[in-house]
matplotlib code that plots the C-alpha trace (Angstrom):
import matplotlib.pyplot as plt

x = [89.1, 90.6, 90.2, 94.0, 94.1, 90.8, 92.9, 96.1, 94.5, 92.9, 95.9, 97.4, 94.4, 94.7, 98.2, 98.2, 95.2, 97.0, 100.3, 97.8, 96.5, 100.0, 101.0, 98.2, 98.8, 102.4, 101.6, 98.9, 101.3, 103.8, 101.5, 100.7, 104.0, 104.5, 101.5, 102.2, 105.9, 104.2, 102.3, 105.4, 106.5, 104.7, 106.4, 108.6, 108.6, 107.4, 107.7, 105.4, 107.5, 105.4, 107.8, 106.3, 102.8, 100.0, 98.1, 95.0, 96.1, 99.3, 99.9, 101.7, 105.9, 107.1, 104.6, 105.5, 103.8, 105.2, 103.5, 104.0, 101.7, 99.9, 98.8, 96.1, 93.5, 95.2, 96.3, 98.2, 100.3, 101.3, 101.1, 103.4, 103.4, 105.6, 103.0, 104.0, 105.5, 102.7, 100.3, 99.9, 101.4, 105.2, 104.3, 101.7, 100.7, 97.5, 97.3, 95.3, 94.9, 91.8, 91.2, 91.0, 87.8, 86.7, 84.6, 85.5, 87.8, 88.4, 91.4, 93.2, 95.2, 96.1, 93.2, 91.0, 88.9, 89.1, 87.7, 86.9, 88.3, 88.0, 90.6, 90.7, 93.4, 92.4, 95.5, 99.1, 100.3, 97.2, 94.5, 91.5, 89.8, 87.6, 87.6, 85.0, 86.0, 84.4, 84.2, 82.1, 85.0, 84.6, 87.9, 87.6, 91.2, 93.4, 96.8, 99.3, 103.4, 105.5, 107.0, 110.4, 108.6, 110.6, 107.4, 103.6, 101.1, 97.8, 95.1, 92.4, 88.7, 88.1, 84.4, 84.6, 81.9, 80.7, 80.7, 83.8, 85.3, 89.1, 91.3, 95.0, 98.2, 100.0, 103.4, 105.0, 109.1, 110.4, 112.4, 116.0, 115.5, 115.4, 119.1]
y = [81.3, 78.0, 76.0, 75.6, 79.8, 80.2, 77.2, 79.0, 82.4, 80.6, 79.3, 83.2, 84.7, 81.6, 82.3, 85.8, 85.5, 83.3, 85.4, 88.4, 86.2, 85.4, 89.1, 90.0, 87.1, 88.2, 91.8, 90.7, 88.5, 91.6, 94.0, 91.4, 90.6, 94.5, 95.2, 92.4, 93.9, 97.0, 95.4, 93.6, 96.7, 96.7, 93.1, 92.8, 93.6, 97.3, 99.4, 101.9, 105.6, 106.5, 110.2, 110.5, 109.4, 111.1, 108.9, 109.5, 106.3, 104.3, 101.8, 99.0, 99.1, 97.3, 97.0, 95.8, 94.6, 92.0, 92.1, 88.1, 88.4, 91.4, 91.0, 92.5, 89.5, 88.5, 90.1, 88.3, 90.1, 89.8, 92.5, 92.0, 93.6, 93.8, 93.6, 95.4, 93.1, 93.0, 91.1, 87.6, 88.0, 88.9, 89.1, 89.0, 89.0, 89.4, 87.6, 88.1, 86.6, 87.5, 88.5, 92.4, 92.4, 94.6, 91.5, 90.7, 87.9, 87.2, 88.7, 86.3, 86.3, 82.2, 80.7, 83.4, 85.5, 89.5, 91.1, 90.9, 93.5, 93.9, 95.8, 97.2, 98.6, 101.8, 101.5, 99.4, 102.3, 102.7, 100.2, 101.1, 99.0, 98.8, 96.4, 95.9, 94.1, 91.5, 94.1, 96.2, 98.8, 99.9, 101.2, 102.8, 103.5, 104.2, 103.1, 105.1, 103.4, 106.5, 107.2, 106.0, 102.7, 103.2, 103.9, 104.4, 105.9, 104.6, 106.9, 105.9, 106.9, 105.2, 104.6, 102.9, 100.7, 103.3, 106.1, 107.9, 108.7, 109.3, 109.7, 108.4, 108.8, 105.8, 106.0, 102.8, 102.7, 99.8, 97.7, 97.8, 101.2, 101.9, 100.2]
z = [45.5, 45.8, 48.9, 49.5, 49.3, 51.6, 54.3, 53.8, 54.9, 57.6, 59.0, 58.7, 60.7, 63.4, 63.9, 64.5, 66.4, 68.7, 68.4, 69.4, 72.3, 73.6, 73.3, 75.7, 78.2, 78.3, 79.3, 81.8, 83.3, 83.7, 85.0, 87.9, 88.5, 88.4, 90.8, 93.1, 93.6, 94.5, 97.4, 98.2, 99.6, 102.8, 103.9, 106.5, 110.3, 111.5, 114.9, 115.7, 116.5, 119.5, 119.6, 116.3, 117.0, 117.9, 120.5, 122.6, 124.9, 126.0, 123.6, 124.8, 124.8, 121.8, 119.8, 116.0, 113.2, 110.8, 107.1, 106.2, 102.9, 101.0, 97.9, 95.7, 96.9, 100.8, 104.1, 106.9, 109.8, 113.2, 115.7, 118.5, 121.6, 125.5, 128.2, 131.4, 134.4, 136.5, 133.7, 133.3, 129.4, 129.1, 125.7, 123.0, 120.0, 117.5, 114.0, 111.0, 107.5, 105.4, 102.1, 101.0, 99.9, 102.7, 104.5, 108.1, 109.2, 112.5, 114.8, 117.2, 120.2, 120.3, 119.6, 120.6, 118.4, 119.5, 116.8, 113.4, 110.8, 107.4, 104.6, 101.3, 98.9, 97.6, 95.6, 96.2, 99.1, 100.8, 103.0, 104.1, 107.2, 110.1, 113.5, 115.9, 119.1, 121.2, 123.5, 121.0, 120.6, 116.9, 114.6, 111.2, 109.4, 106.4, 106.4, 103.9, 102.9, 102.7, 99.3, 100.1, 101.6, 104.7, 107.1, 107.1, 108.8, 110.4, 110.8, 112.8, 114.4, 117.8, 119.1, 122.7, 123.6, 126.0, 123.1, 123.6, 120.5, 119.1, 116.8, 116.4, 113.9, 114.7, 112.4, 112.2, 110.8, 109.6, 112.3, 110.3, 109.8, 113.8, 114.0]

ax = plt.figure().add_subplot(projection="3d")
ax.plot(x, y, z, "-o")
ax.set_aspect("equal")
plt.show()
């Protein structure tokens, strides 16, 4: 074979190599665009339904979560809450931001640290988790979006630092959904 024939068919096998190459890039890129949409879902401001709860203890009037990232790889949120009159807080709120990797990151109030909790995505609808307080209160949950994306579900296991155990369905709807 001559040495222009040999280059030539080098050249051919580069190419679609790298046309091969480009191909795959291209779908990888859409199927992380695709699965980031997915988790896109869960942004946005959410109010728990308390009439449609199941809840072993008051929880505090109010109380909404706002999703500001979820992604594959990060968490953050908010959880917002009306404390009654008589408290020193008219208002508060916890924040978050950690990686889903199922390691703990701390939980704040201010500057605070309350907890630490950790999460993981058992698939783009559903996060798994578990808190324990500064307190020593200890939470285990799994957190479900509804198929129409419109609500989701928190179920959780309760241990109290003094042993007492629990468990909770806490739905959450989303807050334009309320009005």
């Amino acid at each position: 074979m001559a040495f222009d024939q040999v280059n030539i068919r080098a050249r051919r096998v580069l190419v679609l190599t790298c046309a091969a190459i480009a191909v795959l890039a291209s779908a990888a890129c859409t199927a992380t665009r695709a699965e980031r949409a997915s988790y896109s879902a869960w942004l946005g401001s959410w109010r728990l339904a308390p009439e449609q709860s199941q809840l072993a203890n008051a929880t505090p009037p109010g109380l909404t979560l706002t999703v500001l990232v979820a992604t594959p790889d990060e968490l953050q949120f908010e959880l917002h809450w009306n404390s009654p009159p008589q408290s020193e807080n008219a208002a508060a709120h916890e924040t978050y931001s950690g990686r889903t990797d199922g390691q703990p990151y701390p939980v704040r109030i201010g500057e605070q640290i309350i907890a630490e909790a950790s999460y993981r995505w058992a698939t783009p609808q559903a996060l798994e988790g578990s808190a324990v307080s500064v307190s020593g209160m200890r939470e285990e949950y799994r957190i479900e979006l509804a198929p129409d994306r419109r609500s989701f579900v928190q179920n959780r296991r309760v241990q109290t630092k003094l042993g007492r155990t629990f468990e909770e369905r806490m739905v959450f709807v989303r807050a334009d959904a309320l009005r």
